[in-house]
C-alpha positions in Angstrom: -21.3 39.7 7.7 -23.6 39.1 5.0 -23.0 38.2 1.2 -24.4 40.8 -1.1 -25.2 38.5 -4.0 -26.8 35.4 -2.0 -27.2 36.3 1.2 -25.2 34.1 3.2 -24.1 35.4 6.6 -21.0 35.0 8.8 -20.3 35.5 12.2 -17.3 37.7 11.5 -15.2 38.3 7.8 -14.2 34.7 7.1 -10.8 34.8 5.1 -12.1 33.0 2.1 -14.6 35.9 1.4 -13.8 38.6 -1.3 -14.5 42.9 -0.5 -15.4 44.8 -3.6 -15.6 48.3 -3.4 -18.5 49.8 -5.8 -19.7 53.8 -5.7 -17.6 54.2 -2.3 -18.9 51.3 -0.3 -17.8 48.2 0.4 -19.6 45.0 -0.7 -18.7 41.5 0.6 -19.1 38.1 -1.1 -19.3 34.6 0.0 -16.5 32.4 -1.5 -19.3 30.8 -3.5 -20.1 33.3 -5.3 -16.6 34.8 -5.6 -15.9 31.6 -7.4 -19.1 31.5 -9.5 -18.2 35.3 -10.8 -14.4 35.4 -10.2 -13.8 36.8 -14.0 -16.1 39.3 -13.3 -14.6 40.3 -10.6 -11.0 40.5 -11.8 -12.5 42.7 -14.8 -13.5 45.4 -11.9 -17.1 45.1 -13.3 -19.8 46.4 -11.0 -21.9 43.3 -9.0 -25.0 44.5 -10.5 -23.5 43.5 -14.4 -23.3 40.0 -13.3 
């Protein structure tokens, strides 16, 4: 796995990592930057906005 904002990559889907779903694909993030951009997130805005 591999974070789409930083980069960071995982052996498989660690637990602590959040899935967004943007224009019909799913895009993984890192809990560090989940937690950096968590409002974003819970306002459904796109990854690129933030």
């Amino acid at each position: 796995m591999v974070c789409s904002r930083c980069g960071a990559t995982a052996d498989s889907l660690p637990v602590t990592w959040t899935c967004s779903v943007e224009n019909g694909g799913r895009l993984y993030f890192c809990d560090d930057c989940a937690r950096a951009h968590l409002r974003a997130i819970e306002s459904r805005l796109d990854s690129s906005w933030w």
